[in-house]
C-alpha positions in Angstrom: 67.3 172.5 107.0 68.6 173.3 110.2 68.0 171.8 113.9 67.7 174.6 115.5 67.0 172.9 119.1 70.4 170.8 118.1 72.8 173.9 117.2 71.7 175.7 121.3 71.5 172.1 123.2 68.1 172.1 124.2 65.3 169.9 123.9 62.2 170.3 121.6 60.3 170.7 124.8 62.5 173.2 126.5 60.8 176.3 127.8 61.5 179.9 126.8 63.8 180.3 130.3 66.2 176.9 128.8 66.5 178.7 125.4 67.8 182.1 127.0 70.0 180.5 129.5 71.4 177.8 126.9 72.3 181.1 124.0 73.7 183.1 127.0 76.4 180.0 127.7 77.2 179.8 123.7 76.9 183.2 122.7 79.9 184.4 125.7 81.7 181.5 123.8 81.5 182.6 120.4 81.0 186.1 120.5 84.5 187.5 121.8 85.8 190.6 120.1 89.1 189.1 119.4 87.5 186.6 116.9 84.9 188.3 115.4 87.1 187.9 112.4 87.7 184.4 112.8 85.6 182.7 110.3 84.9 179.3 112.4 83.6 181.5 115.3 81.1 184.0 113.0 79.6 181.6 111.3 78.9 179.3 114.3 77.8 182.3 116.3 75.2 183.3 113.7 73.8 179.9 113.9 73.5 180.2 117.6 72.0 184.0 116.5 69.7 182.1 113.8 67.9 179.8 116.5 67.6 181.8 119.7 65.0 184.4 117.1 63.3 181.9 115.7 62.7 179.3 119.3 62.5 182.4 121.3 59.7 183.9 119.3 56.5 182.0 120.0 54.7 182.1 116.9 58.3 181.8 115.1 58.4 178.6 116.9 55.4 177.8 115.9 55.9 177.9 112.4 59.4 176.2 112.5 58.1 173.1 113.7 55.6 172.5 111.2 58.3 173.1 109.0 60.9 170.5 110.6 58.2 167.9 110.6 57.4 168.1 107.0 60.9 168.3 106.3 62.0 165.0 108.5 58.8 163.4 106.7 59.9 164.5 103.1 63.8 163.6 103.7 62.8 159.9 104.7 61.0 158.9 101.8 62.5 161.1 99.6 65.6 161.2 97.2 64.9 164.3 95.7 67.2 166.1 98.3 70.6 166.0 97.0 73.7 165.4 99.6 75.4 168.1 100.5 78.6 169.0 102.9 77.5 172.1 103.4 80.5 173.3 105.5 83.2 172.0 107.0 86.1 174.5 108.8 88.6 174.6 111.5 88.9 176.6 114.4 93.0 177.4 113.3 94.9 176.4 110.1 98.5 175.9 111.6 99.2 174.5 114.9 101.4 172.1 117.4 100.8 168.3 117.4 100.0 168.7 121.1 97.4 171.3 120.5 93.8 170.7 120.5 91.2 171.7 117.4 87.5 172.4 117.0 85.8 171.7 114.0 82.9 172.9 113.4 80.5 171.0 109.6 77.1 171.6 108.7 76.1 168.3 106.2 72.6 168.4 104.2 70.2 164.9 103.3 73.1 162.9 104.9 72.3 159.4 106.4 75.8 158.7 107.8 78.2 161.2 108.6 81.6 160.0 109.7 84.7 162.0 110.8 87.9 160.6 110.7 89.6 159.3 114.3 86.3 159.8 115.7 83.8 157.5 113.5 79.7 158.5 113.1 78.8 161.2 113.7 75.7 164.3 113.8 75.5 165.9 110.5 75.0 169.0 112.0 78.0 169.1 114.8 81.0 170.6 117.1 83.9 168.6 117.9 87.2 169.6 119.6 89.6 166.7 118.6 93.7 166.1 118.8 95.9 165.0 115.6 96.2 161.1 115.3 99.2 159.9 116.7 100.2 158.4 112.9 100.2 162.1 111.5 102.3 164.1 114.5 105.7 164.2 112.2 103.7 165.1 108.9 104.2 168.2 107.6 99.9 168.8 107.4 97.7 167.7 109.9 94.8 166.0 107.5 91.1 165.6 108.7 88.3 163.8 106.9 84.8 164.0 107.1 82.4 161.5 105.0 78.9 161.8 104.3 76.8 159.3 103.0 72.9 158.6 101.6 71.3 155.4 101.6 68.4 156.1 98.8 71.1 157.8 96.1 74.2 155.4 97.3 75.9 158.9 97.2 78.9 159.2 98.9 80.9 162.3 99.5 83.9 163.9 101.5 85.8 166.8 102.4 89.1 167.6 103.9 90.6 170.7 105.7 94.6 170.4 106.3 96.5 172.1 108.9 99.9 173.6 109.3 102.1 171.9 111.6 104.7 174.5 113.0 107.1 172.1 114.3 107.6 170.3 111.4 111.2 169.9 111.0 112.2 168.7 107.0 114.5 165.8 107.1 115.8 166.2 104.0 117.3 169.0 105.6 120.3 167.3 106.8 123.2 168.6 109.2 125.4 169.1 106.5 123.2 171.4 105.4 122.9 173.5 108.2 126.7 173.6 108.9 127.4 175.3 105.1 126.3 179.0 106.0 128.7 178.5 109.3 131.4 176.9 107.4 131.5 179.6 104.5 131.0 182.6 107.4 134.2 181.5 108.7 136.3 181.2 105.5 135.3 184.6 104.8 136.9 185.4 107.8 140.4 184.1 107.7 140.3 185.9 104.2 141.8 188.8 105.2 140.6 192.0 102.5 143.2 193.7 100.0 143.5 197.0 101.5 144.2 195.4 104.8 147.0 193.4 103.4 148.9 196.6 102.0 148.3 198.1 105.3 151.7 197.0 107.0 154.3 197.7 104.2 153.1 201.0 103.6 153.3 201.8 107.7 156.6 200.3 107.2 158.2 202.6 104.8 156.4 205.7 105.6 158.3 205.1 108.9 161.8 204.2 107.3 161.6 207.5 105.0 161.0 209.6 108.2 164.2 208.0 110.1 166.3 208.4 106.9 165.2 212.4 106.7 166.0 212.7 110.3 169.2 211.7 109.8 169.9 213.4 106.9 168.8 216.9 109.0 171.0 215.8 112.2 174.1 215.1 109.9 173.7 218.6 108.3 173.7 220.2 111.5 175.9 218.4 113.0 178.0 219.2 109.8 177.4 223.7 110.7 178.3 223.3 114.0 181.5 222.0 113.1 182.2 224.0 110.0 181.5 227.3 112.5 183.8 226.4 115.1 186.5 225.3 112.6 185.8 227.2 109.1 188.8 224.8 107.3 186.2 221.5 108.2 
C-alpha cells in the first residue's frame, strides 16, 4: 500500500492548504511536456496525481486512513504479505561519470531496504545520487537496491545498469586505430592503371604529329623547288 502523505512530503496532520501547495511544487517538477514520455517521470507524476485526489478529498481521506492503519497493523504481525520490489527505474539509461541520476523504487512488505553507495533506506523513495568513484572507467554504471523481511528471512534485489558514454575500450589499442590511416595512405601512393598509361600515350600521340609535320613541310618544300627548277 502506498504512503500517500510520504510520496507529496507532508505530514499526516497537514491541512488541505499544505497538500495543494506541496502537489503544486512536485507536479511543475514532473509534469514537463518534454518528458511526458519519459517513463521515470510518468510514473512518479501519477503517484504525486494518486495522492493529491485521495488527501485532498475529505471523505477520501477519511477512508484512506482507516485503511493505512489496518494495513501498518496487519504488516507487523503478519507474514502473509509477500516482499515485493515493486519498481525500481532510472531517470536516464546512458550518461557521463560526472553526471548526476535520480532513481526513483517503490518496495512492498520490506523491513530493510538498502541502496547501494547510499545504505538504508525508505521503501518507498527518490534519490538523486553520483556513480561510485570504483565504477567511473566501467563500461555500465551498476546500481543495487536490496530489500529485506524479517518474519520470511526473504531477501531480494534488483539492478538497473547504465550506459557510460565515455567509455573508451582498452583493448582498443593505438595500433589499432592507426590501421584505417596506414592502409588510406598506401592506397594513395598506388597510383591506378589508366593513370599509368596516361604519359606514353601523350607521348606518342605527340611524336606522330611532329613526324607528319615533317613529312607535309618536306613535300612542300620539295614543289616549290621542283616549280622553280622542273629538272629537281
Amino acid at each position: 500500500m502506498k504512503d500517500f502523505y510520504y510520496i507529496l512530503g507532508v505530514d499526516k496532520e497537514a491541512d488541505l492548504k499544505d497538500i495543494q501547495l506541496a502537489y503544486r511544487k512536485l507536479s511543475l517538477k514532473f509534469n514537463q511536456t518534454d518528458r511526458q514520455k519519459d517513463e521515470f517521470y510518468t510514473l512518479y507524476f501519477r503517484n504525486i496525481s494518486e495522492a493529491y485526489q485521495t488527501l485532498s478529498d475529505e471523505h477520501k481521506r477519511y477512508r484512506y486512513d482507516i485503511k493505512w492503519e489496518k494495513y501498518n497493523a496487519i504488516s507487523s504481525t503478519s507474514s502473509n504479505f509477500p516482499l515485493r520490489i515493486h519498481q525500481f527505474i532510472s531517470s536516464k539509461n546512458i550518461g557521463k561519470p560526472t553526471d548526476l541520476f535520480t532513481l526513483s523504487w517503490n518496495i512492498q512488505n520490506a523491513d530493510e531496504v538498502h541502496l547501494s553507495s547510499i545504505g538504508p533506506v525508505n521503501a518507498f523513495d527518490t534519490r538523486s545520487v553520483r556513480v561510485p568513484e570504483d565504477q567511473k572507467e566501467l563500461a555500465f554504471f551498476t546500481f543495487t537496491i536490496m530489500a529485506s523481511q524479517h518474519s520470511s528471512e526473504e531477501t531480494q534485489e534488483k539492478h538497473i545498469q547504465i550506459k557510460n558514454s565515455e567509455f573508451k575500450d582498452p583493448s582498443y589499442s593505438q595500433i589499432d586505430r592507426d590501421i584505417p590511416t596506414l592502409v588510406s595512405k598506401q592506397k594513395k601512393k598506388i597510383p591506378h592503371s589508366s593513370d599509368s598509361l596516361e604519359p606514353p600515350k601523350r607521348f606518342q600521340l605527340s611524336a606522330y604529329l611532329i613526324a607528319a609535320t615533317m613529312f607535309i613541310l618536306i613535300l612542300i618544300f620539295i614543289y616549290i623547288l621542283h616549280s622553280i627548277n622542273p629538272i629537281i
